[in-house]
N, C-alpha and C positions, 0 to 999 in steps of 0.2 A: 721750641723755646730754648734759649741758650741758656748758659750754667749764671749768667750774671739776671737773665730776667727772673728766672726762676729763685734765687736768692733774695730777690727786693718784693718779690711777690711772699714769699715767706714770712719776711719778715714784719712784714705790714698786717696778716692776717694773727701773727703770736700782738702787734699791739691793740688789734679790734677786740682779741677776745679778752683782752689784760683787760681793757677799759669797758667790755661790755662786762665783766666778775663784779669789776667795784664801783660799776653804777646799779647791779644786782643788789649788792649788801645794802647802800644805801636808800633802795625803793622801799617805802612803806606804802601801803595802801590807803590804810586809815589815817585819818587827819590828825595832825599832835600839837600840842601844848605844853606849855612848861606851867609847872606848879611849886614854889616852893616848898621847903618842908614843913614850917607854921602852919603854913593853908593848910599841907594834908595832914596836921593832926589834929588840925580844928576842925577839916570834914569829918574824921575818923570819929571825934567828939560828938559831932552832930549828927552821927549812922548817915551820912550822905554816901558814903565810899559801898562802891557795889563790889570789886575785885583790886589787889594786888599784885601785878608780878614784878619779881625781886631780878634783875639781870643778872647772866651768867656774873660778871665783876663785882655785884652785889654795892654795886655805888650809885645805880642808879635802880629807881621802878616806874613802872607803866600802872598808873592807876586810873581805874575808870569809875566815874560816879554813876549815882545811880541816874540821873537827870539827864545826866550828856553819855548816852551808850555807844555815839558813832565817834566821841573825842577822847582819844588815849592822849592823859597829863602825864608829862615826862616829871619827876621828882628826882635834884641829887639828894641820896641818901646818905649823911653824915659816917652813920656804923650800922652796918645790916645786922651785928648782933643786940647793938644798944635798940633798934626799932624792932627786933622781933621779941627782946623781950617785954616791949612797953605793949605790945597790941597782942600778945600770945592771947591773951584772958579774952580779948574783944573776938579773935580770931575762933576758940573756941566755943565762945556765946553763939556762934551763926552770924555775926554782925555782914563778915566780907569775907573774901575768898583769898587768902596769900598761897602764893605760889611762890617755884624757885626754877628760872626755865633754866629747859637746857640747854648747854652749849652747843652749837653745830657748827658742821665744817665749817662752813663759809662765816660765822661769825667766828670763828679761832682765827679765818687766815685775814680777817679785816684789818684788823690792825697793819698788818703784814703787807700788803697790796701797794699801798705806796710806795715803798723803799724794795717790790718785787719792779710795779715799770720800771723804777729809776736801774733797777740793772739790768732791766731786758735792753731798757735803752740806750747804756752805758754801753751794755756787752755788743748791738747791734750796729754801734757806732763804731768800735773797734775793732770789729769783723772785719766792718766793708772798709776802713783805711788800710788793715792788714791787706785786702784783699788786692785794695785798689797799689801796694806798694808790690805785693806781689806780679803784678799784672804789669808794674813797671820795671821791674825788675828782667822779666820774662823776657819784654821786647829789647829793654837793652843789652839781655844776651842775645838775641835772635841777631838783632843790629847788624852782630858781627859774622852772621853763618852766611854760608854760599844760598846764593841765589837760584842755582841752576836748577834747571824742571828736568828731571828723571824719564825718560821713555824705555819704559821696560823690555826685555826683549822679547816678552813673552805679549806685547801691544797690538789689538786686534788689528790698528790704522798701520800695520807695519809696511813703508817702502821700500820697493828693492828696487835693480838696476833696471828690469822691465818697464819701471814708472818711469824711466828719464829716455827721453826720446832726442837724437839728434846731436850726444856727447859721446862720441864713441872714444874716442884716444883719449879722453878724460876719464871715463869708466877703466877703462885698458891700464892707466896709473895707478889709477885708485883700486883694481883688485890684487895687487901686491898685498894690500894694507888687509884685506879681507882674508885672505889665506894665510898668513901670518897671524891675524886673529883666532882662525879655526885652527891652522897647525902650527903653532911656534916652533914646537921641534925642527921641524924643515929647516927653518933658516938657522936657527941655535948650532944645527949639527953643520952647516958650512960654515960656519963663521961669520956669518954675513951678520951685519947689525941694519934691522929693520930701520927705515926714518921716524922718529918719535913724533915729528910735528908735520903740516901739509897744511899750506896755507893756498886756498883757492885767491885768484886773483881775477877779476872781471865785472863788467859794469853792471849796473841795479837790473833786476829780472832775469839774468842770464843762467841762473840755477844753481848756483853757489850753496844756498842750503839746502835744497832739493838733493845736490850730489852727497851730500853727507849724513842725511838721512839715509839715504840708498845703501852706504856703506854700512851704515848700523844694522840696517834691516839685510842686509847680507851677511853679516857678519854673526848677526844674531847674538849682538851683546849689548850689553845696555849702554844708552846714549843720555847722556847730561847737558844739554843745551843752556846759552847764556847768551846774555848781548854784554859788549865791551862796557856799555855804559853803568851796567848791574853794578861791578866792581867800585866805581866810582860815588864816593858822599863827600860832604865837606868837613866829616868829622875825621881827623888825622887815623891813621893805622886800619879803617876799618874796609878798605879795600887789599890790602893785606892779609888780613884779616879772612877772609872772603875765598881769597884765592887760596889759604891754608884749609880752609874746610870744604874746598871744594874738590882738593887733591887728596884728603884722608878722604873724605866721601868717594871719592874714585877707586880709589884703591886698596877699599873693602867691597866693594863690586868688580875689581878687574878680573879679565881683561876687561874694558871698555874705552869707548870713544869720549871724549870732551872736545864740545864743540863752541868756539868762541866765535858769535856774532859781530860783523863791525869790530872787528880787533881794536882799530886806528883811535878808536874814543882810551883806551888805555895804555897801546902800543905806541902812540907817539913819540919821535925825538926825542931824546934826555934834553933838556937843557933850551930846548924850543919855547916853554911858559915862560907867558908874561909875570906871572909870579914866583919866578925864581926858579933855582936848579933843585932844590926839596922838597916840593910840592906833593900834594896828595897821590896824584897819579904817577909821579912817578915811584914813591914808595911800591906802590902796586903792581907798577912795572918792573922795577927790581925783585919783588917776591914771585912776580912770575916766571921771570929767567933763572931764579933757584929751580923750581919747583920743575921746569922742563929740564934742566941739564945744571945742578948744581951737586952738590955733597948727598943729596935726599932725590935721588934717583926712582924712575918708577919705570921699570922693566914692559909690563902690560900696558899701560896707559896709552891710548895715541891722541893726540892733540891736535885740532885741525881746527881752523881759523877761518874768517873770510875777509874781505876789503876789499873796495874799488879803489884806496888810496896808498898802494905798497911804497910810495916815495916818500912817506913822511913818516913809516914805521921804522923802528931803531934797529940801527946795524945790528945789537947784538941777538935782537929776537931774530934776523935774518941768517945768523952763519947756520952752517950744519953741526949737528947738535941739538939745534932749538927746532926752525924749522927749514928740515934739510931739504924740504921740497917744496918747489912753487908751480903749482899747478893754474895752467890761463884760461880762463873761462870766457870764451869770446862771442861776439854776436853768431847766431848761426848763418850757416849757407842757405843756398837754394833748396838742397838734398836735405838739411835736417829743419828747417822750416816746412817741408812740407811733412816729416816723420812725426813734428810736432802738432800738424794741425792735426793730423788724423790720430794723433796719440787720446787728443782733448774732445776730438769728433766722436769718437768710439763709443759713447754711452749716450747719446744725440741723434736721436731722429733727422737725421740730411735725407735729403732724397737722393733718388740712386742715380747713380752716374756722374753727381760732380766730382771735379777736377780739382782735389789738391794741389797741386800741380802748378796748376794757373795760378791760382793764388798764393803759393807760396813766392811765384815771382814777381808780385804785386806786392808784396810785401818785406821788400829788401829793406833793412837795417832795424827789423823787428825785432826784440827780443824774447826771449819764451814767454816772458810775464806777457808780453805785450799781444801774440799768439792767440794767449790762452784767454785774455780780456776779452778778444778779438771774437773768439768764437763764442762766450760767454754772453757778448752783446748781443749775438747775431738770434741767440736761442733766445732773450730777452724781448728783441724786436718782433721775432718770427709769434711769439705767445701774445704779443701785446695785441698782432694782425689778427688772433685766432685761428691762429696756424696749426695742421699736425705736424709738419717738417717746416725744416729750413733747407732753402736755396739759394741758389747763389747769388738773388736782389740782396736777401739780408745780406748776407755776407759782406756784400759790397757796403750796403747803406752802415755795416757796423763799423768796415775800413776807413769809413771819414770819418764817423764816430768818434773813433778813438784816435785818430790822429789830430781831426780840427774842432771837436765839440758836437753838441747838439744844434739842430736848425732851430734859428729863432724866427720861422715862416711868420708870426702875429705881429713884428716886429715893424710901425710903421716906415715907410721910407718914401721920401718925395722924388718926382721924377727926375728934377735934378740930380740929385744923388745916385736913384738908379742908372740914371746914362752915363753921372763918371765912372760908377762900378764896371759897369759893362765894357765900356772902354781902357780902364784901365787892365782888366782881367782880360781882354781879347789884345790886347799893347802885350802882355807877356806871353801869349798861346801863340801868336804868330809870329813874334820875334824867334820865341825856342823853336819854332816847327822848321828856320831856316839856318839854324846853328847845325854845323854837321855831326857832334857828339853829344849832344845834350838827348835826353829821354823824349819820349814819345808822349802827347797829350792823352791823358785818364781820363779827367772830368773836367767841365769850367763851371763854375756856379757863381752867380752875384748876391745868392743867401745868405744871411749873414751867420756865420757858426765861429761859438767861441767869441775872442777878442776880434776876429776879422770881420771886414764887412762881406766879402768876396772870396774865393782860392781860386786857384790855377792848380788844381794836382796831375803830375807827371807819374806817367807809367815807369820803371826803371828798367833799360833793353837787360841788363846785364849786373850782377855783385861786382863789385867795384871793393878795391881795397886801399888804391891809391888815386888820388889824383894828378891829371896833367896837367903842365900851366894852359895848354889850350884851353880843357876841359872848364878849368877854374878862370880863365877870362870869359871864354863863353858862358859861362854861369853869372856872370858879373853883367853880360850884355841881356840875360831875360832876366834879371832882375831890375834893370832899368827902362827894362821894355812897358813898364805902366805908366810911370814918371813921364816917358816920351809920346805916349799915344795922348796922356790929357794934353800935354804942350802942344801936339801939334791939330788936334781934334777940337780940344774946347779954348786953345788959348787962354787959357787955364793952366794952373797947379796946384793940388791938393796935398793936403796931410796926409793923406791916403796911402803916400808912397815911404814913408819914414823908417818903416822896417825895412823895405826895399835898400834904402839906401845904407840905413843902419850893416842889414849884412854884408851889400856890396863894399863897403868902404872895409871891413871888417877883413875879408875875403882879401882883399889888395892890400892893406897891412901888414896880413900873413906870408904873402905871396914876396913881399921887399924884405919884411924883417927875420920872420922863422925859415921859410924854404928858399932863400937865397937865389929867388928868381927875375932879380932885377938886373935888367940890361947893363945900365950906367954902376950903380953899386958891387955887382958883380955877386956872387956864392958865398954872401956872409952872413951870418946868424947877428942879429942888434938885440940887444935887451937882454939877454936871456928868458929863462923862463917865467914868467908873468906870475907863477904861484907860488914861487921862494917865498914872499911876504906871508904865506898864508904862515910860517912857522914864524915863532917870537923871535931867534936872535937874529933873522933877517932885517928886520924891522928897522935898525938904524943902519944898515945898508941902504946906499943909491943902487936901484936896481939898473938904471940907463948907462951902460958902458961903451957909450959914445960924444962925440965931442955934438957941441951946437952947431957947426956945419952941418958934419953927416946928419943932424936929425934937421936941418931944413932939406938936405937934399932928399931922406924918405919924401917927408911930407911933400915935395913936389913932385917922386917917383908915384907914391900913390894917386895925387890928383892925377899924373897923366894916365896912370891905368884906366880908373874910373872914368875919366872925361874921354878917351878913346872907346871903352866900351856904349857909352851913351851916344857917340857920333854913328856907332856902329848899329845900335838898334834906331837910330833915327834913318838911317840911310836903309833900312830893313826894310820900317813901317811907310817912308814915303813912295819904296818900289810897289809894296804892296797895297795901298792906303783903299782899295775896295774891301780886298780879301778883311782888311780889317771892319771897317764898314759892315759887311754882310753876319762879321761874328758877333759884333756890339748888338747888329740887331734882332739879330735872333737870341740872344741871352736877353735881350729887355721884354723878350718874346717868350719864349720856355720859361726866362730864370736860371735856366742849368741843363749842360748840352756834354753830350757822353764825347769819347774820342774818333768813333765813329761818325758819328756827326759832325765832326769838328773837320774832320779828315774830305767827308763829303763838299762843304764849300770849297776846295782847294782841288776838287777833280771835276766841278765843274767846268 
């Protein structure tokens, strides 16, 4: 029970027992009457009166006749001494009985009882506003404190670099930062000034806070974790505010680590808001670039950041001083994708002998998060089968999984539909299997998973870093390889293919306007970059810095790419047009045909 239940529970049991005292005083048992005082000296007169009692205040008496022994008559009494001296004589004849009661607690405090609740409840009501002002008081100082979650160094879940599998020259960076933590002297006695900030830079799941964790728990000092957004309210100063108690907070624990999540929610561009150049955030921006390299220096402190978006974070968080170092946190290879799967395998029943290996080159442009979902699902599928291990079906069945969704097998579908599926999805398998660089057939399925009704997944021969224009017009030719097999199969054309074309067209834009791969146009960049607009003073900028020539002559460079790659997979699928045939029919047949098999109609 908390301090506020427990208070209203109190307080409610002091007004039960208030009101159960002064319904006490007032219970009588015996039944009462009022008599005046005529009446009772005319009973007195007539020996009718059996007893008298005179009240403690002597203003009133309880007198009972001899007739009615169960009914006490209430009498006010004028003057208790004027009526004790008028009936003393009667009193001493044996006539009745006078009495004079006596006072008891509970009749002293009766009078008293009403004007006791009115301040129980006076006093109960001015408690709980004190309480309830107090209470508001509290949170708007809290308001203004650092948000960051403390992870002690002494923390049983402690991470160290053993936990990161597959960052090696990222680790290699960042134990600079950790030996400097455990011996400052070292570098104090060369002169050397350690970097105060380290800003990881690389896309979502690649291990950006995983590495920073790792450096705390090697360092074995305490870590203060926060997201950029924490800082950020709409009430003016208190993102300032924020970042001031979170640098005295540090630095009554230093040395340690401060770790800012998502920088870019507080780090953005000065002057980028659509609401002006003094905006909330950037107050907080400015209190931050004190606080790393301003007049109120912090020796021990290291500051390390993350973002996928370092092009829209302000020059002056970037000089050195602030954060002197930018560390790239990229998709992994071959070699630390498989470091990774066995990293996440290791407390997982697998059975013996699979091949990481293989699978990590099944899985080119994964990131660790994605890896580790990856294995995550396969342990998921493998319990659902009632499995003791996992093998390498799940694995496989998790790798669609997580790239295209789950199967939606209960999913009706008429056979028209399934024969465009089929042929649409055997229009791209056989188109790519005759491109000379393009990847090798994985799986074909006309299941529907996710938003698709069908996939065509490709095996990847090789990590790729760049593409070639060949590379990327042959990608452009199996991507219209569905579009062409319904044209030429059902005389037909389906929606089907929308994405298809979506990215093909997308693909040949890039290829004219960013990578300057156009014949006629020649090696020039058009537009610049597409995400200027994302910052505010872009905004009344035209971003298209060219004339309306050059942008009909793109637009007719790209239709010819597209429309040449489409001539290209139609002249594919007519040489072939069995081999396609025999794919369409065996997926309306299985539903979903591995690469081997796919492989098998074409060595017949």
């Amino acid at each position: 029970m908390n301090k506020k239940s427990a208070f209203r529970t109190l307080a409610i049991y002091i007004v039960l027992i208030a009101l159960a005292i002064y319904a006490i005083t007032l219970l009588d048992t015996n039944q009462t009457r009022e008599m005046s005082y005529t009446e009772l000296i005319q009973k007195i007169d007539e020996q009718a009166v059996s007893s008298i009692q005179l009240s403690t205040d002597r203003m009133t008496a309880n007198v009972k006749l001899k007739d009615e022994e169960d009914v006490t008559r209430i009498v006010d009494i004028p003057s208790s001494t004027t009526f004790i001296e008028v009936v003393q004589d009667r009193v001493a004849g044996g006539e009745f009985e006078l009495t004079v009661a006596q006072e008891t607690v509970m009749e002293a405090l009766a009078p008293y009882i009403p004007n006791i609740l009115l301040l129980l409840g006076t006093l109960f009501i001015l408690m709980y506003a004190l309480r309830r002002t107090n209470d508001s008081n509290n949170k708007a100082m809290d308001f203004g404190r650092s948000r960051a979650q403390k992870i002690d160094k002494n923390s049983p879940k402690k991470i160290t670099f053993s936990d990161v599998a597959g960052l090696d020259e990222e680790k290699e960076e960042l134990k600079e930062e950790v030996e400097f933590l455990k011996n400052p002297k070292k570098y104090i006695d060369m002169g050397a000034r350690i970097p105060k900030g380290i800003l990881l830079v690389g896309g979502p799941g690649t291990g950006k806070t995983l590495l920073a964790k790792a450096v705390a728990g090697e360092a074995n000092v305490p870590f203060f974790s926060i997201s950029g957004s924490d800082f950020v309210e709409m009430f003016v100063g208190v993102g300032a505010s924020r970042v001031r108690d979170m640098f005295k907070e540090a630095k009554a624990n230093s040395p340690c680590i401060i770790f800012i999540d998502e920088i870019d929610a507080v780090g953005r561009h000065r002057g980028a808001g659509l609401g002006g150049g003094h905006d909330e955030r950037e107050q907080t921006l400015n209190q931050l670039l004190v606080e790393m390299d301003g007049f109120a220096t912090h020796e021990s402190i290291i500051v390390m950041a993350a973002t996928n978006r370092p092009d829209i974070l302000d020059p002056a968080l970037l000089r050195p001083g602030r954060f002197d170092r930018q560390i790239v946190v990229g998709q992994p290879d071959v070699k630390a994708r498989e470091e990774i799967l066995k990293l996440h395998a290791k407390n997982k029943p697998f059975v013996a002998g699979i091949d990481f290996k293989v699978i990590a080159k099944n899985t080119a442009g994964f990131s660790g998060a994605d890896l580790e979902n990856m294995i995550n699902e396969s342990a998921l599928l493998a319990a659902r089968k009632d499995k003791k291990t996992i093998d390498i079906n799940d694995v496989e069945e998790a790798l669609v999984k997580v790239m295209m969704g789950p199967e939606k097998k209960s999913k009706v579908i008429s056979d028209k539909e399934r024969k465009l599926t089929a042929y649409h999805e055997a229009g791209h398998a056989v188109v790519a299997r005759f491109l000379p660089t393009h990847d090798d057939i994985h799986e074909i399925s006309i299941i529907p998973r996710g938003m698709a009704g069908g996939y065509t997944m490709y095996k990847p021969n090789e990590d790729k870093s760049y593409a070639s224009k060949s590379e990327m017009k042959e990608h452009i030719v199996s991507l219209l390889g569905g579009r062409v097999a319904e044209q030429l199969v059902l005389d037909d054309i389906s929606t089907g293919a929308s994405n298809d074309i979506e990215r093909a067209t997308k693909i040949a834009r890039e290829m004219v306007t960013k990578y300057g791969m156009s014949e006629k146009l020649g090696p020039i960049c058009f537009g610049g970059s597409e995400e200027e607009v994302f910052l505010g003073r872009d905004m009344t900028t035209h971003n298209r810095d060219y004339s309306e020539n050059t942008a009909s002559q793109i637009d007719i460079e790209i239709r010819d790419i597209v429309l040449s790659a489409y001539r290209t997979a139609e002249t594919i699928l007519k040489e072939n047009i069995e081999k396609l045939h025999k794919v369409a029919k065996m997926l309306i047949e299985k539903e979903k045909i591995t690469g081997d098999e796919f492989e098998a109609i074409f060595k017949e």
